[in-house]
C-alpha positions, -999 to 999 in steps of 0.1 A, spaced: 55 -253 -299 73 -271 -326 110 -279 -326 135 -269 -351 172 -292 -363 193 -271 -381 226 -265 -391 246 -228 -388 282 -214 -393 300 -215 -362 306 -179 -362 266 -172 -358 266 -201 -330 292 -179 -313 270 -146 -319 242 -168 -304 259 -178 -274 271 -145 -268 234 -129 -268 222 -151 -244 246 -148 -221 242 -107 -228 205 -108 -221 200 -144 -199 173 -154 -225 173 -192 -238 185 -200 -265 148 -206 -283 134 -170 -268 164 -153 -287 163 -178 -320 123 -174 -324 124 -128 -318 150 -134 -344 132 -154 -368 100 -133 -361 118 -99 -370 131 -119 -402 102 -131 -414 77 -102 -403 58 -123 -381 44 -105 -349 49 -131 -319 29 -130 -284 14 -97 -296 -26 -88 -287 -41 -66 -310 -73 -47 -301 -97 -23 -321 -110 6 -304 -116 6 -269 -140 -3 -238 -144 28 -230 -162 34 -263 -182 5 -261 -192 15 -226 -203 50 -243 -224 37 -271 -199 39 -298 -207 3 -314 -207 13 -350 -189 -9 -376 -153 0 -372 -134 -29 -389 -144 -63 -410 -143 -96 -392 -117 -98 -421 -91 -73 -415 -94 -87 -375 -85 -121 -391 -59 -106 -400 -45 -96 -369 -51 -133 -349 -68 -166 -352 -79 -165 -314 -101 -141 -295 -132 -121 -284 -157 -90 -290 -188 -80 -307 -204 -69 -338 -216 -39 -354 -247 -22 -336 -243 -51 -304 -260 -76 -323 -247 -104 -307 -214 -119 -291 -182 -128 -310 -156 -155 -310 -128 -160 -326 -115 -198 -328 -91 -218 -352 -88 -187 -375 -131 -186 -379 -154 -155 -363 -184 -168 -348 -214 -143 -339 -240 -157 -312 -274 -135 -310 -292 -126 -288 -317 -154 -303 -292 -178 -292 -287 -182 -328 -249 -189 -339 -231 -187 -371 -203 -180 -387 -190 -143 -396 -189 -137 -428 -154 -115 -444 -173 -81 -443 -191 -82 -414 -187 -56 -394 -174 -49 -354 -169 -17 -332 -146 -38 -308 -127 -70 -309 -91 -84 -295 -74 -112 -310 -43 -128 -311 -20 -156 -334 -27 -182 -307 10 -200 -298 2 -213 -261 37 -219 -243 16 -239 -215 -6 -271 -221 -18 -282 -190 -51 -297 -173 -71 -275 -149 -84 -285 -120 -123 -293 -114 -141 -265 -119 -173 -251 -100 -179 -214 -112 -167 -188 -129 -148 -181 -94 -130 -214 -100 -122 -210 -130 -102 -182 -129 -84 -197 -97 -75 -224 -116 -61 -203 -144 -42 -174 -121 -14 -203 -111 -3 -199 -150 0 -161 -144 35 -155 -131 27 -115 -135 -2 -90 -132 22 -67 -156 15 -85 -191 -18 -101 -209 -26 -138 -213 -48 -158 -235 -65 -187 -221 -76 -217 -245 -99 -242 -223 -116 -276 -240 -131 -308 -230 -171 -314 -216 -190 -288 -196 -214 -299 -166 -230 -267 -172 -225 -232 -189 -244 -201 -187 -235 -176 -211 -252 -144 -225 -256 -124 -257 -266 -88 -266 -293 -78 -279 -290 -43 -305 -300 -16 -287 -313 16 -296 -284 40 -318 -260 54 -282 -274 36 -256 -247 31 -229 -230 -2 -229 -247 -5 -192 -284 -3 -199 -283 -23 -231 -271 -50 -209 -304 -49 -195 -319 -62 -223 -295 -91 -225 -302 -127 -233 -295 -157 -211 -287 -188 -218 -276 -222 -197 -265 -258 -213 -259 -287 -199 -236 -315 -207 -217 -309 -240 -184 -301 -248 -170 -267 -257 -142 -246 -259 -138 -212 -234 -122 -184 -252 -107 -162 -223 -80 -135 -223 -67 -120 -189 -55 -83 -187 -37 -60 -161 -53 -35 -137 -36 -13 -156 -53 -16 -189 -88 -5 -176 -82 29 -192 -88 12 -224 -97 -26 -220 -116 -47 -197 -93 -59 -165 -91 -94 -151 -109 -126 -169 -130 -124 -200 -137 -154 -216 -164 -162 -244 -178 -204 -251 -184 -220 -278 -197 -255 -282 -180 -281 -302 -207 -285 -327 -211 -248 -331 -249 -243 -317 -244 -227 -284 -219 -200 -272 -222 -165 -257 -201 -144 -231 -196 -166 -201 -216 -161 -169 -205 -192 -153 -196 -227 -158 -195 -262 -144 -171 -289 -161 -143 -316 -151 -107 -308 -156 -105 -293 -191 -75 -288 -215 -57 -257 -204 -34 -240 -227 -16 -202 -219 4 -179 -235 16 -151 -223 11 -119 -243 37 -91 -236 33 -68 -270 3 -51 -271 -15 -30 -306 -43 -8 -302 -59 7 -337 -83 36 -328 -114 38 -346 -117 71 -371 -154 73 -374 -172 106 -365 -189 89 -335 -155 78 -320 -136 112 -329 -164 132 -306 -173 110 -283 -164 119 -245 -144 96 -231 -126 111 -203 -146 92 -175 -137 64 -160 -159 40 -174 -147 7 -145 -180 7 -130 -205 6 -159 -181 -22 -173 -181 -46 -146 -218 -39 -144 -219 -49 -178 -200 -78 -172 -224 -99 -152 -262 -115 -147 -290 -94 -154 
């Protein structure tokens, strides 16, 4: 967070007073939605293209560019077109890791069927404890969660012990997100450093998006990455912010339009999710 000197009439500094005693905001919450209104800037907002429900069904055509999801946030997850691989999105760049293990930048028009991303402004920079799994991991971030009710992004850097990740492999045209995970690649790396690209979301969201922990790695020299399976590393850099606007775009493609998905789809996700 940066901090801001300035001089305004004392009739707006009364105005400002007033709104926060009105709505028990701080001063900086109330200065920053006002500025961000102003200037058109969306603050603490996740945006997401299609949903998991989708990508659970087989609908993993190209639905947006990596550009227009630039466009949207400099910080976040998915995949690309046809499931050909894992995607992260760090410092403003799209990364897609294959299912070769190979990993490279996005180009503009790539393509993506599903992807969530967010202007990264962590309100938290912390260090996490020791970590010793995936189940650690997620400990140690869930004491920067002060509600189940809203999203979070989680930003994670410093050297790895170990990491197993995974990528996708394109599976045949509509194969359900579940049995393509079958044919998933695994990877594990030792002793490097990395970043873990993770965003948290509520029960709630399973409708459309994929509850609890998801985080994505990517190494500091850009070689290795994938969805993360688990992970072994000292304390890290923790940074949070907490995400309480949320955007969804729905797809318009034929495949999306007729698709059935009225089924709860919780199961075959979580499936997804893990080790094969």
């Amino acid at each position: 967070m940066a901090n801001l000197d300035t001089t305004i009439p004392r009739s707006l500094m009364a105005a400002l007073n007033a709104e926060v005693e009105r709505t028990k905001r701080t001063t900086s919450a109330v200065i920053t939605a006002a500025l961000s209104q102003y200037l058109g800037i969306t603050l603490h907002t996740l945006f997401q293209v299609s949903t998991s429900g989708a990508l659970v069904a087989g609908v993993y055509e190209r639905e947006v560019s990596v550009r227009s999801i630039l466009e949207h946030g400099d910080f976040g997850l998915g995949t690309f077109a046809h499931l050909d691989g894992e995607m992260v999105v760090l410092d403003g760049h799209a990364f897609q890791i294959k299912g070769t293990g190979k990993v490279s930048e996005a180009g503009p028009d790539a393509g993506a069927p599903f992807a969530v991303v967010t202007r990264f402004d962590p309100e938290i920079d912390a260090q996490s404890d020791p970590i010793g799994s995936s189940a650690e991991l997620e400990k140690s971030c869930d004491q920067y969660r002060n509600s189940g009710n809203i999203f979070y992004a989680f930003r994670l850097d410093g050297h790895f012990t170990r990491v197993r990740t995974r990528a996708v492999n394109p599976p045949a045209p509509h194969t359900r997100l579940a049995d393509a995970a079958r044919a998933q690649s695994e990877f594990t790396f030792e002793g490097l450093a990395g970043t873990l690209v993770g965003l948290w979301s509520p029960g709630f969201s399973s409708a459309f998006s994929i509850p609890g922990y998801h985080f994505h790695f990517l190494s500091e020299d850009r070689k290795h990455g994938g969805h993360l399976l688990d992970v072994v590393a000292g304390p890290l850099r923790l940074r949070v912010e907490a995400l309480t606007d949320f955007h969804l775009a729905l797809p318009e493609s034929e495949a999306f339009l007729k698709a059935d998905l009225s089924k709860s789809t919780t199961e075959e996700l979580a499936y997804a999710e893990h080790s094969h």
